[in-house]
C-alpha positions in Angstrom: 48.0 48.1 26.4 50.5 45.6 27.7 48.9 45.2 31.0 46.0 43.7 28.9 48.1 41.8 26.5 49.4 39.8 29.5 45.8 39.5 30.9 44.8 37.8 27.8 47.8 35.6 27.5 47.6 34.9 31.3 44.0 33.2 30.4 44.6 32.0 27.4 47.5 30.1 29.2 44.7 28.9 31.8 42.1 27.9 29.2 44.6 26.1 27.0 45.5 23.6 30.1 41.9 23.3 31.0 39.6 24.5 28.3 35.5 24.8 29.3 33.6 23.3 27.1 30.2 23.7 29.1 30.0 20.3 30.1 31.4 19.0 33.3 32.7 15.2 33.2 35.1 12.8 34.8 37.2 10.4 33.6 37.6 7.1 35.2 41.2 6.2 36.4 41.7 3.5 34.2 38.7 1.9 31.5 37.8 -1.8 32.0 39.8 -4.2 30.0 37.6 -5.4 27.0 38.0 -8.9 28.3 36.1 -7.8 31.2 33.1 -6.3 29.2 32.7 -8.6 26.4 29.9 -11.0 26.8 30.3 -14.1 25.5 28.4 -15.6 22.3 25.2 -18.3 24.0 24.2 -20.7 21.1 20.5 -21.6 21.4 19.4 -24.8 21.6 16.4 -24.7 19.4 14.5 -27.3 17.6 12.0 -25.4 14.8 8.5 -27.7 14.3 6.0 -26.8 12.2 2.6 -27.8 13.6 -0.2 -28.9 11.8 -2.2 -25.5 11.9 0.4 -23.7 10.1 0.0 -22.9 6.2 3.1 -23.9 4.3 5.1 -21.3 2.8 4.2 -21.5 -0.7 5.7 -18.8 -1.9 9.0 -20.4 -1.4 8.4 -22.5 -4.1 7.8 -19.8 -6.5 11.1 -18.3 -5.6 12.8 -21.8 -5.9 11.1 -22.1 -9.8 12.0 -19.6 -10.7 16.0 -19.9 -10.8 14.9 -23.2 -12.7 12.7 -21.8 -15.2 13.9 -19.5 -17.6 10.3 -17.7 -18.9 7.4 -16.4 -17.5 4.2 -18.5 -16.8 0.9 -18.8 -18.7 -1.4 -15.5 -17.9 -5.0 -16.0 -16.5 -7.4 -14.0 -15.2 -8.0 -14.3 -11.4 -11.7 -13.8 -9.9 -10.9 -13.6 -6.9 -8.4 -11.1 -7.1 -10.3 -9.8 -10.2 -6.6 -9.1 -12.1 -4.4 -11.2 -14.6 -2.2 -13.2 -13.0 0.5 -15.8 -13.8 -0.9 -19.4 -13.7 -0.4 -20.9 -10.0 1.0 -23.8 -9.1 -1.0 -26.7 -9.4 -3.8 -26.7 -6.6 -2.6 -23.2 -5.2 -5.2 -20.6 -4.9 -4.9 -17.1 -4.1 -6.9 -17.4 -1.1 -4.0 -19.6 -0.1 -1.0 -17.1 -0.9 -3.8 -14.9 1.3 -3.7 -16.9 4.1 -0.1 -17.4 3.8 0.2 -13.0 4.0 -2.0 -12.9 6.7 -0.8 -15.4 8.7 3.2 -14.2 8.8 1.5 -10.1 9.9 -0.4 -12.0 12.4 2.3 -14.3 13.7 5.2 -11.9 13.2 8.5 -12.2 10.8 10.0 -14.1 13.8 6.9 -16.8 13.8 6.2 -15.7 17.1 2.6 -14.5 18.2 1.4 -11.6 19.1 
């Protein structure tokens, strides 16, 4: 009994200094300063223009109106659509809030093309 009581302690001793964890690995000597891996922050120099074949963003101004306004609009009945929906904003069709849809899927949400 004693002889395997000191087996067991004898590798418990050895797994305790250098336990086997099933993965084999190596440390480096000494990890990079931070300094050394930060990359530093480039500012773009971007200019954003709007050319003339791109629909405004009319929803924008629906967002806008409404912090302004404090009720809901008058309700009409859309055949395009072929629902009720709140009364657009002067000349605004759906067909244009349409257009507006498909063209940010088509360009992307960054404006970029496809």
């Amino acid at each position: 009994m004693d002889r395997a009581f000191n087996e067991i302690n004898s590798l418990h001793k050895v797994y305790s200094t250098e336990p086997i964890f099933g993965v084999d690995f190596q440390t480096e000597a000494k990890p990079e300063a931070i300094e050394a891996v930060t990359v530093k922050r480039v500012v773009d120099d971007i200019e954003i223009v709007q050319q003339d074949d791109e629909a405004p963003y009319i929803p924008s101004s629906y967002l806008a109106e409404a912090n302004k306004q404090g009720g809901d609009r008058e309700v009409q009945f859309d055949q395009h659509l072929g629902l009720a929906i709140e009364a657009l904003q002067g000349s605004t069709t759906t067909q244009n809030l349409w257009a507006v849809a498909s063209y940010s899927s088509i360009r992307g949400p960054d404006g970029a093309g496809p």
